[in-house]
C-alpha positions in Angstrom: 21.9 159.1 153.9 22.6 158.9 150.2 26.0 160.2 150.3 26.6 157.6 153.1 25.5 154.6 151.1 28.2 155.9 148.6 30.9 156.3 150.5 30.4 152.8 152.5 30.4 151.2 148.4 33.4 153.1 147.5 35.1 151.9 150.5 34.1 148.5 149.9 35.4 148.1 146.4 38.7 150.0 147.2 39.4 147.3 150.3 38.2 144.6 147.8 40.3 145.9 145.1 44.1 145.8 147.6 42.7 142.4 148.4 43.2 141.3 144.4 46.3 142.8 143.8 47.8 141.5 147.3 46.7 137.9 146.5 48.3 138.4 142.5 51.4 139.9 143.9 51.7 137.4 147.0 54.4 133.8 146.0 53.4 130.5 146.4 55.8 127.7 147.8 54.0 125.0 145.5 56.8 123.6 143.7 57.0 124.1 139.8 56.9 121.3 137.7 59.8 119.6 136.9 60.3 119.8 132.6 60.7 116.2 131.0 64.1 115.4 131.1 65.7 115.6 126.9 65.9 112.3 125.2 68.7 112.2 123.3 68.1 111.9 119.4 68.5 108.7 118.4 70.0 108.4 114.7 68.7 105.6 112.2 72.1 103.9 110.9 73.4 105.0 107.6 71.7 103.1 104.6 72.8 103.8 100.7 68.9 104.6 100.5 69.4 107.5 103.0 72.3 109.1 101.3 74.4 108.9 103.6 77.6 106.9 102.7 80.3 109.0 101.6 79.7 109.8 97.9 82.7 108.1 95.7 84.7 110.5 94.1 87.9 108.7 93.0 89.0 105.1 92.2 91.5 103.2 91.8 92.5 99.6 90.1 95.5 97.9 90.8 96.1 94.9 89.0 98.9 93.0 89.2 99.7 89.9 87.3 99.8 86.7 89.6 99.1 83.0 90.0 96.3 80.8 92.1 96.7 78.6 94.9 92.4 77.9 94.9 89.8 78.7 92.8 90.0 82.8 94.8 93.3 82.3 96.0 95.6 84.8 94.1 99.3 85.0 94.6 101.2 88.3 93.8 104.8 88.4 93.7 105.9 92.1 93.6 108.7 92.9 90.8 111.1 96.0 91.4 112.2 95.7 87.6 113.4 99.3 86.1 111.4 99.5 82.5 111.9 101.8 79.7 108.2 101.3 78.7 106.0 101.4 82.2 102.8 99.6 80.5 104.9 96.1 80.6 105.4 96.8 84.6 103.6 93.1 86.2 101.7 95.6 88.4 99.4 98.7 87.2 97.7 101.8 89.5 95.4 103.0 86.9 92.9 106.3 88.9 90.1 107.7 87.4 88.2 110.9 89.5 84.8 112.8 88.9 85.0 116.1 87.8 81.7 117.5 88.0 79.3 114.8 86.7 82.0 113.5 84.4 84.4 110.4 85.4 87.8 111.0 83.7 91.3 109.2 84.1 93.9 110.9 86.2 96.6 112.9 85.1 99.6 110.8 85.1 97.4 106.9 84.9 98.1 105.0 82.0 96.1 105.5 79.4 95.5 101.8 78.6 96.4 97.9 80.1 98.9 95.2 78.4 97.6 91.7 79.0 99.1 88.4 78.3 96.5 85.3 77.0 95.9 83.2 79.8 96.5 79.5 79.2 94.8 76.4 80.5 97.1 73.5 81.3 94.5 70.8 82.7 90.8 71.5 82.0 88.6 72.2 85.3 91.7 73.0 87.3 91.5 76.3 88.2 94.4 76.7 89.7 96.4 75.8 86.6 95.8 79.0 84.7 98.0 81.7 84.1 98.7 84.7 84.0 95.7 85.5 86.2 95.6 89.1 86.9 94.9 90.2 90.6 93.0 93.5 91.2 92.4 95.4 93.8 89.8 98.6 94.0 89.7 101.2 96.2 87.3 104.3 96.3 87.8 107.4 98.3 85.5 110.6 98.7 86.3 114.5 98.1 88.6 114.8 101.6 90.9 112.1 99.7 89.6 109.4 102.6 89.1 105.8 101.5 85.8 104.7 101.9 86.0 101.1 101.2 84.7 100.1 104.2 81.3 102.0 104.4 80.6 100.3 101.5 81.3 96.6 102.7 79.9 96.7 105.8 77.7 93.7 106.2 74.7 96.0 107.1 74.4 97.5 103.1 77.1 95.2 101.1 74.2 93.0 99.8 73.2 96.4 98.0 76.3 97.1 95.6 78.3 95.3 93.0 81.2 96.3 90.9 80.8 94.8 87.3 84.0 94.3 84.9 83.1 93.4 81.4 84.3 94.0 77.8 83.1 95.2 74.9 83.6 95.9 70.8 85.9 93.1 71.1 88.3 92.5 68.1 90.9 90.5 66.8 94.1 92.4 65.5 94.6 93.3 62.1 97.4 90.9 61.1 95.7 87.8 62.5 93.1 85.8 60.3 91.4 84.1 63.3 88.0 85.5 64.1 86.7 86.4 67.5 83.3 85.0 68.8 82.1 87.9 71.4 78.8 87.7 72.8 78.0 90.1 74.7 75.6 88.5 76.7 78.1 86.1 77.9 81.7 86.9 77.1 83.6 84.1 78.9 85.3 82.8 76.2 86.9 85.9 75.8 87.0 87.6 79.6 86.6 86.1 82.8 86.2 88.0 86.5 86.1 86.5 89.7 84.7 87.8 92.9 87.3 87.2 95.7 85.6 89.6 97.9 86.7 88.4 102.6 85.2 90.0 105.7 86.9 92.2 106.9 87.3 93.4 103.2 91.2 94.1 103.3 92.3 91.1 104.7 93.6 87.8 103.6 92.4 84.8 103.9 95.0 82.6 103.1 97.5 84.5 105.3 94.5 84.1 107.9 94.0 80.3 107.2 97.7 79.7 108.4 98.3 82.2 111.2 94.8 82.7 112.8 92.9 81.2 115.5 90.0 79.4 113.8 87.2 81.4 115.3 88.7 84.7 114.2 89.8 83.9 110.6 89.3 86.0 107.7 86.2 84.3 105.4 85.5 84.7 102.2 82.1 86.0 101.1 79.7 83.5 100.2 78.5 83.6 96.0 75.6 85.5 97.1 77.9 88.3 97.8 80.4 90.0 95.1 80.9 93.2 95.8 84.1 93.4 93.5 87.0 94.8 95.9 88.9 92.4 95.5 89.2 89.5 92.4 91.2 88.4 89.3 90.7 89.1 85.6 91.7 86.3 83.3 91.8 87.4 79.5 91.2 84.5 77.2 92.0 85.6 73.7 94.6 87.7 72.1 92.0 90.5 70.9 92.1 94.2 71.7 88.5 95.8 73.4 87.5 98.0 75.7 87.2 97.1 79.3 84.3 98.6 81.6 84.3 98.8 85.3 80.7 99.9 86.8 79.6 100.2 90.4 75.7 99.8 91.4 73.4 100.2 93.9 70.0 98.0 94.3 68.6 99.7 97.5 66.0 96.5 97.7 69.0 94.1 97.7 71.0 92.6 94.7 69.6 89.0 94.6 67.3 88.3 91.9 65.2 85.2 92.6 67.8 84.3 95.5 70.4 84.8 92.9 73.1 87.0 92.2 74.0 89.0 88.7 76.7 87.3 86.7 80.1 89.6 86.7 79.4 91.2 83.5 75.4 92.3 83.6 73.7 94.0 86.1 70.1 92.6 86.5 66.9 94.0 87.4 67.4 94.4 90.4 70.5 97.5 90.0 69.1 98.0 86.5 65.2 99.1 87.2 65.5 99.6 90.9 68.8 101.1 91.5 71.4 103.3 90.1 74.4 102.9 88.5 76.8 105.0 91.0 80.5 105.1 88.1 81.1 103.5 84.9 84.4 103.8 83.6 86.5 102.8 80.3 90.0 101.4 79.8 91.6 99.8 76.7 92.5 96.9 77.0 95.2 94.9 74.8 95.7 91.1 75.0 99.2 91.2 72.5 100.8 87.8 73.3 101.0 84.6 74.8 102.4 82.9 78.0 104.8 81.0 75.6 106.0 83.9 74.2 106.7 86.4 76.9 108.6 83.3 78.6 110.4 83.0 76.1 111.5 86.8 76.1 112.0 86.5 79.8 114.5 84.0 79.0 116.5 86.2 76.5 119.2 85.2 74.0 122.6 84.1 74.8 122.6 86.0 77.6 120.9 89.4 76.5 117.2 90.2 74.7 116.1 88.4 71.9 116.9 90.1 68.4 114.1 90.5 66.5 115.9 88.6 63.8 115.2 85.7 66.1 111.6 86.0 65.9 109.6 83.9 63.8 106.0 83.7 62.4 103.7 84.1 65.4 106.5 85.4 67.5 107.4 88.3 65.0 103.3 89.0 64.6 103.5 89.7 68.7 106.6 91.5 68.8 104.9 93.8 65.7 101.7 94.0 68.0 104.0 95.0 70.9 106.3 97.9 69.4 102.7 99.5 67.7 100.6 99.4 70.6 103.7 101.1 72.7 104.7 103.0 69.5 108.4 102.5 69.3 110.6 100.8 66.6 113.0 99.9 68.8 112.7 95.9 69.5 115.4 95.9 71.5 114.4 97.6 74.3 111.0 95.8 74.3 113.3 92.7 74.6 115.0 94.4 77.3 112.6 95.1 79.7 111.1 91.6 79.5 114.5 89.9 80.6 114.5 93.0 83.5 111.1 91.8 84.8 112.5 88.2 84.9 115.2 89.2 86.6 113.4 91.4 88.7 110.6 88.8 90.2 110.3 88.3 94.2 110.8 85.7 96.5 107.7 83.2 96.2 107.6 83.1 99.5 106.7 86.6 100.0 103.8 89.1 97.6 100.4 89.3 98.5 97.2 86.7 99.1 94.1 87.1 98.9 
């Protein structure tokens, strides 16, 4: 009887055992569930806090000397003169690159910028001094791309600022007038004006005359220089050295709803930002107006002899052959009756 009641258990756990793995092993037509369908990342847009704008790695100035029609309205008239000394060319590409964390000028740039003093014929007018010189910046990354715009676009342009000031500013050797340079406000000596449009690289005077109103070029309101495009005005004959810096202020560049002055960066860049380039040019202001016109004009019919040249004339024309380190006058006096020949049409050049 005990070997029955065995038998009848094992039986009963073997059937119950075929009826577990049948049931594991058997499929089911419930339907799976369906997986949540991939949102597609959504990037935030690029901010100059993010890192993301393309880092600058070159730059380049062009400055060209030209003449307003407004307060920001430069005129430059091209000049295809042939020059024996290039640093008296109207128009100048001067590059500087970053090598490592070092800014240095290119091979081949020159080394240093001729000016002319700028004169004031009627006071508060400004469109009645001259020379005013026109410049231009550009800044590309490592591919060689330009990069301009990423770094005027309207969502971060409130953010940067190019500054263009002078410093160690003195008068030349053979003059007995002194220089008052304060460095805290050097207008009497340099000025810089923001001439910056949206789009960046168009013009608004062509636009005024040519476009539709609604889809004219503007310029950027006060509370905007961002530096890529303006004019230098240099107000003393004085040799110094010429600093172009680019900042950042991540928080915005308006200080108490105003912006920094062209030649100091305030607290905004200075304790809340970072200075992205600063770079370094000479600068030499040899001559006046009068007396480059005077060149351009020549001497019956050729350059003007330096036997011609008298008191301050001869101290320029000294100034001139040491800073391009020649002794020949005449070739000086040469190439400034070449660029008189050489100027453009007024109806053509470039506008801001």
């Amino acid at each position: 009887m005990k070997n029955i009641c065995i038998k009848a258990s094992a039986l009963a756990l073997l059937f119950a055992g075929a009826s577990f793995f049948a049931s594991c092993g058997k499929k089911t037509d419930e339907p799976k569930p369906t997986p949540p369908e991939k949102k597609e990342e959504v990037k935030p847009t690029p901010t100059p806090a993010d890192g993301d704008l393309p880092e600058i790695t070159k730059v380049t100035f062009r400055i060209g000397e030209s003449h307003l029609h407004s307060k920001k309205g430069i005129h430059y008239l091209g000049n295809n003169a042939q020059l024996t000394f290039p640093l008296l060319a109207q128009e100048q590409l001067i590059t500087f690159v970053k090598e490592g964390d070092t800014w240095k000028l290119a091979a081949g740039a020159p080394d240093k910028f001729l000016a002319t003093e700028m004169i004031q014929y009627f006071k508060n007018d400004p469109t009645s001094a001259a020379p005013d010189y026109a410049l231009w910046v550009k800044y590309y990354d490592a591919k060689g791309n330009e990069v301009n715009a990423a770094y005027a676009d309207a969502k971060v342009r409130n953010q940067y600022q190019l500054f263009v000031f002078p410093t160690d500013v003195k008068a030349f050797e053979d003059s007995d007038d002194e220089i008052e340079f304060d460095p805290a406000n050097p207008r009497n000596v340099f000025h810089y004006e923001y001439c910056d449009t949206d789009p960046w690289n168009k013009s608004f005077q062509w636009s005024a005359k040519h476009d539709p109103e609604g889809k004219q070029v503007k310029w950027l309101s006060d509370n905007e220089p961002v530096g890529m495009k303006g004019y230098m005005q240099f107000k003393k004959m004085s040799y110094f050295t010429l600093h172009f810096a680019l900042w950042h202020a991540p928080k915005g560049k308006l200080e108490g709803g105003k912006p920094a002055p062209f030649y100091a960066p305030n607290k905004q860049f200075t304790e809340g930002g970072k200075k992205i380039f600063e770079v370094t040019l000479p600068v030499y202001v040899c001559n006046t107006r009068a007396f480059s016109d005077r060149l351009k004009e020549g001497h019956q019919g050729g350059p003007t002899p330096y036997e011609q040249l008298f008191g301050d004339d001869a101290t320029m024309a000294d100034r001139l052959k040491k800073v391009l380190k020649t002794e020949d006058w005449m070739k000086i006096a040469q190439d400034f009756v070449n660029i008189y020949k050489g100027t453009g049409d007024e109806k053509g050049g470039e506008e801001f």
